[in-house]
Phi, psi and omega in degrees: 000320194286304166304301179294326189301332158283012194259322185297339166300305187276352204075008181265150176052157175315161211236115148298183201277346176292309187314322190283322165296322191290353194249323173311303213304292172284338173273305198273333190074005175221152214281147192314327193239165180296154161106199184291178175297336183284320181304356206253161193292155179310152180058352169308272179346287204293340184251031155285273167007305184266350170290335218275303179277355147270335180260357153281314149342300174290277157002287174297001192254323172279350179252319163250017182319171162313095152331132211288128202137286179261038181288304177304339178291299194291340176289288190317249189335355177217111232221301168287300182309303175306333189295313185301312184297310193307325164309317149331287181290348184275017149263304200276324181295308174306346144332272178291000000 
């Protein structure tokens, strides 16, 4: 879930189906399943959340990454985004 939300982020591939709620979510107002945030299947909410914020991640790192040149700056300054990206490749190398 976590790799497709970044790969869909990147153009590779389908929107997993949380990230496609968080995309319902946001256009429609409503939540996958009727009634409130409580109503929703265990762990949906949270693991909308966390496709949402990998795929904001991924997403800001391609429209403001680093300039060629300036990687260690931009890695020092933006500190929480590499942890996120760097966690990322750590899926994927554990992955293979």
């Amino acid at each position: 879930m976590i790799l497709a939300a970044a790969d869909f982020a990147a153009g590779k591939g389908n929107a997993p189906r949380e990230l496609q709620w968080v995309f319902d979510h946001d256009r429609w107002g409503v939540m996958p399943n009727r009634g409130g945030l409580l109503d929703q299947p265990a762990g949906a909410v949270r693991r909308m959340r966390e496709c949402e914020n990998v795929y904001r991640t991924v997403r800001f790192y391609i429209e403001h990454g680093p300039e060629p040149g300036h990687t260690a700056e931009w890695q020092s300054a933006n500190a929480d985004t590499q942890k996120i990206l760097d966690d990322i490749e750590e899926l994927r190398n554990a992955k293979t």
